[in-house]
Backbone as CSV, one residue per row, in Angstrom:
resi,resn,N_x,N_y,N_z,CA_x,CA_y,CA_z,C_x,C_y,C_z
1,UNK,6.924,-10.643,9.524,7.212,-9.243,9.285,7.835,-9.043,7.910
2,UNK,8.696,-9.925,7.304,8.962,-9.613,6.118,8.271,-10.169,5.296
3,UNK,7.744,-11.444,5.503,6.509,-11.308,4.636,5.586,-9.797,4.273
4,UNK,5.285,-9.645,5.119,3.943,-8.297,5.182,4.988,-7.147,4.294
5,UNK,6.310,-7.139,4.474,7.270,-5.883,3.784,7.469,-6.546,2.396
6,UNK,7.381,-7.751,1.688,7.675,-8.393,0.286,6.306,-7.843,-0.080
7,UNK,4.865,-8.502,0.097,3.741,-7.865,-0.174,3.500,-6.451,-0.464
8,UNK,3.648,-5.406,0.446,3.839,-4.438,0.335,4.672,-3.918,-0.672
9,UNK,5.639,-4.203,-1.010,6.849,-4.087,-1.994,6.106,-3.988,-3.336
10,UNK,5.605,-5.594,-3.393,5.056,-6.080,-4.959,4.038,-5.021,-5.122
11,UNK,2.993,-4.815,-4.438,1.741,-4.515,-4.741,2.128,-2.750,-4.659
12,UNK,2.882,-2.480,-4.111,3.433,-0.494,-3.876,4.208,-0.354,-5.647
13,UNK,5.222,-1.327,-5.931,5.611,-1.023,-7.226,5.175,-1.706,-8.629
14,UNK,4.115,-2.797,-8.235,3.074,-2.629,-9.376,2.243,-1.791,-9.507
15,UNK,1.948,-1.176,-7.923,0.744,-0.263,-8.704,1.144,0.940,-9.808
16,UNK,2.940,1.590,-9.151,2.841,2.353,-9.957,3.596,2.133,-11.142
17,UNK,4.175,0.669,-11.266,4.341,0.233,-12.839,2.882,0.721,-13.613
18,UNK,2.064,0.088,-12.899,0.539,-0.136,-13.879,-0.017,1.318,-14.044
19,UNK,0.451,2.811,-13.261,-0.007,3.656,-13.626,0.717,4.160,-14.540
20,UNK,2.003,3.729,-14.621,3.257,4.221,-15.701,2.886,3.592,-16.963
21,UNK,2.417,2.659,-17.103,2.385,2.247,-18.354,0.738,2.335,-19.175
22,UNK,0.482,2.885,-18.586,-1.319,3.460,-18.613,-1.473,3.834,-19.988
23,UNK,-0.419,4.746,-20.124,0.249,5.869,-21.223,-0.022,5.090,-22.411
24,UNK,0.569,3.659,-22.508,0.919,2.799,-23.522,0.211,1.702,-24.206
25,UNK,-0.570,1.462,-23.171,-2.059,0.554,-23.997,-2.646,0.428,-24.398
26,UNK,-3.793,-0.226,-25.028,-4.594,0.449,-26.363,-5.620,1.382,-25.573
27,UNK,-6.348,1.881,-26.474,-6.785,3.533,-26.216,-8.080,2.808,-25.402
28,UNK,-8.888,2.156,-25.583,-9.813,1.694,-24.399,-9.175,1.534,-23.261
29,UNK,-8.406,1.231,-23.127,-7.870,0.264,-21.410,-6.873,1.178,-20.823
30,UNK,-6.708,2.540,-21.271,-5.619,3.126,-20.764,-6.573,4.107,-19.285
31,UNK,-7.880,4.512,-18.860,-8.383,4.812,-17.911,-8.644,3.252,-16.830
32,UNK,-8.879,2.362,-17.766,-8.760,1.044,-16.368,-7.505,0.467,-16.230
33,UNK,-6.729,0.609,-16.903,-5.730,0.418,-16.162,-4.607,0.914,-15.437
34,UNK,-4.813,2.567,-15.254,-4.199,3.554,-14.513,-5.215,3.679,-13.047
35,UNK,-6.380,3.064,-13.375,-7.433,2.780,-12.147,-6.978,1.710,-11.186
36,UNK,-6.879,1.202,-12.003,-6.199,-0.500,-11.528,-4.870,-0.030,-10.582
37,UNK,-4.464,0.540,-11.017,-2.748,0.512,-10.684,-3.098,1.710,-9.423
38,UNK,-3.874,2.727,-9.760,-4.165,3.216,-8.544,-4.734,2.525,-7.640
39,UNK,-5.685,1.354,-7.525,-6.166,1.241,-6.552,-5.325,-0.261,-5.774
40,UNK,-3.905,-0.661,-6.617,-3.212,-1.470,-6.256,-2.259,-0.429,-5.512
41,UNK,-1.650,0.629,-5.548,-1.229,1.380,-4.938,-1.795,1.665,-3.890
42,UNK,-2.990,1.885,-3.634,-3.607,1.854,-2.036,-3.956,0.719,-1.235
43,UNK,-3.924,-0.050,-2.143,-3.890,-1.402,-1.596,-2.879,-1.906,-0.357
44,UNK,-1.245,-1.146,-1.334,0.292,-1.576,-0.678,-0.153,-0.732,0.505
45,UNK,-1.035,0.464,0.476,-0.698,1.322,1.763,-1.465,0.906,2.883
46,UNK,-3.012,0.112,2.386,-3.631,-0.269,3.785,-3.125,-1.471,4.158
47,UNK,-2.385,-1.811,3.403,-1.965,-3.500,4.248,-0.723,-3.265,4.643
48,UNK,-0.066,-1.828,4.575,1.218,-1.954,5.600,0.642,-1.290,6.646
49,UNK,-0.075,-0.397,6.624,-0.881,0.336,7.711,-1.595,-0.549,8.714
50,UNK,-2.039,-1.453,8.144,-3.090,-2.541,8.709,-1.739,-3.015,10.195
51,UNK,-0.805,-3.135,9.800,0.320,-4.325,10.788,0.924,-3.901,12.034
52,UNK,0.377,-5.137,12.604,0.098,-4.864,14.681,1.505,-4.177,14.810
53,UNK,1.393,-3.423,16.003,2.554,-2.954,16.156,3.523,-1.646,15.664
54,UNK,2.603,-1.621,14.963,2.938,-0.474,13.484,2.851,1.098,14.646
55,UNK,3.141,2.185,13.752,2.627,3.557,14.292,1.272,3.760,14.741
56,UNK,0.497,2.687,13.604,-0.654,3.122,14.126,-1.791,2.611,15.455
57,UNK,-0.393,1.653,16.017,-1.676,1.192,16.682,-1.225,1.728,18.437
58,UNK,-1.710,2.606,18.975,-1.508,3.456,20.004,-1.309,2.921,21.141
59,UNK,-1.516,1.444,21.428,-1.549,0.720,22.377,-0.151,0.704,22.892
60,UNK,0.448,0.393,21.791,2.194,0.264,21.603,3.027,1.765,21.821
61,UNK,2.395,2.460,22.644,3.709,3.781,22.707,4.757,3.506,23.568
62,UNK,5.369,3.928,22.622,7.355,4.193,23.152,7.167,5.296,24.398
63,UNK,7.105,6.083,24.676,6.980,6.726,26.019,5.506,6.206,26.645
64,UNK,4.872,5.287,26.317,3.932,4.813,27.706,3.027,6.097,28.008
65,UNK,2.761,6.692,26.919,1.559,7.634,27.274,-0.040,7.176,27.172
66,UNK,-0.897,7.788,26.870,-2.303,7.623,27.763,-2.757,6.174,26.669
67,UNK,-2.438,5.769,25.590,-2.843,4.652,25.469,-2.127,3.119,25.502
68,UNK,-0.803,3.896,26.569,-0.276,2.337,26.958,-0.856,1.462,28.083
69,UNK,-0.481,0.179,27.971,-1.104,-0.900,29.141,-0.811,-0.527,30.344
């Protein structure tokens, strides 16, 4: 579990280092690498989303409604 929260971490605040500094690179690489950093930013979000147990996985409700065991 904290593995999966360090990952998330790195890859959530590189992405938006890499869109912050987009601004600053030479004039070719400043659309790929605000691309980059966006799509490392969604990256952090499907792989915390992805983890069993999480909100999203309905199996697991706290009041035991229609998709508990």
């Amino acid at each position: 579990m904290i593995f999966s929260f360090i990952i998330y971490v790195v890859l959530f605040l590189g992405g938006v280092l890499m869109m912050g500094i987009a601004h600053g690179v030479a004039d070719g690489f400043q659309a790929l690498t605000f691309c980059a950093g966006l799509l490392i930013f969604c990256l952090s979000l499907a792989w915390i989303m992805r983890q069993a147990g999480s909100a999203t996985r309905r199996a697991n409700n706290w009041d035991g409604g229609p998709g508990a065991n």
